[in-house]
C-alpha positions, -999 to +999 in steps of 0.1 A: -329+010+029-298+031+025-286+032-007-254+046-006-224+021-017-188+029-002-157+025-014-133+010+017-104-014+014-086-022+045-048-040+044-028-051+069+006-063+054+041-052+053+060-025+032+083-037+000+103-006+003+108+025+015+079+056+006+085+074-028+076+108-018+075+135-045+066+171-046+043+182-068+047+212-093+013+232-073+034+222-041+012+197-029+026+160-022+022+123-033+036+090-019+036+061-034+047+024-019+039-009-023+022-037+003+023-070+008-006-090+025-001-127+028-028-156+032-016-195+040-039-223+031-043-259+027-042-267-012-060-297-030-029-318-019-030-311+018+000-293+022+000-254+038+003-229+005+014-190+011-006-169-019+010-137-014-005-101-035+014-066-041-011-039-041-001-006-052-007+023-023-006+062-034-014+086-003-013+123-007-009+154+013-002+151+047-008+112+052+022+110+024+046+130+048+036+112+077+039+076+059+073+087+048+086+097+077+072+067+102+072+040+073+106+021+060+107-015+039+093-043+059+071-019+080+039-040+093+010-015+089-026-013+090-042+011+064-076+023+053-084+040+016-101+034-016-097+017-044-087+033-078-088+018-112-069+048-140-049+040-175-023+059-188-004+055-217+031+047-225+055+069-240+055+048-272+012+045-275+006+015-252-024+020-230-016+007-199-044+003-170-039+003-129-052-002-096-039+015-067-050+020-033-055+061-019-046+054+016-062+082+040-054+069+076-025+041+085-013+027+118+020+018+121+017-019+134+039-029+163+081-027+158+110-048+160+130-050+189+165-032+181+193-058+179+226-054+196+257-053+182+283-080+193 
């Protein structure tokens, strides 16, 4: 029996914003966005619900300048990384804790048809 456990999340959802891209001080790169993925159920009382979630997404290197040149807000996308737990702490002595998603591969996930102008 193998063992080994992985550490894999897979989202398909749609961007909130544009990339945050950043160059680092050792001239390597971060982006950072934020997804939304979307589930619709039937609640207690019958009628269809929509339980939406934000998750965090940092990608680095050269996935971070591809998702910021081929990703905009409201991108549909399908992406593959890990999942990151970290804390920080404030500028004023709060410890503040975070999960994020390291995306290492995406797929941008079909377009919008251009609309025409009247």
């Amino acid at each position: 029996m193998n063992t080994t456990m992985k550490n894999k999340v897979q989202l398909i959802g749609n961007l909130g914003k544009d990339p945050e891209m950043r160059e680092l001080a050792k001239g390597g790169r971060v982006a950072r966005m934020s997804v939304a993925t979307s589930e619709r159920f039937k609640g207690p009382d019958g009628d269809w619900k929509e339980d939406v979630q934000w998750h965090a997404v940092v990608a680095w290197g050269l996935t971070a300048e591809r998702a910021s040149q081929l990703l905009k807000k409201g991108s549909k996308v399908a992406l593959e990384g890990r999942l990151v737990h970290r804390s920080y702490e404030t500028k004023d002595g709060q410890k503040r804790y975070m999960t994020e998603v390291v995306m290492n591969e995406f797929q941008l996930m079909g377009t919008k048809p251009a609309v025409a102008a009247e």
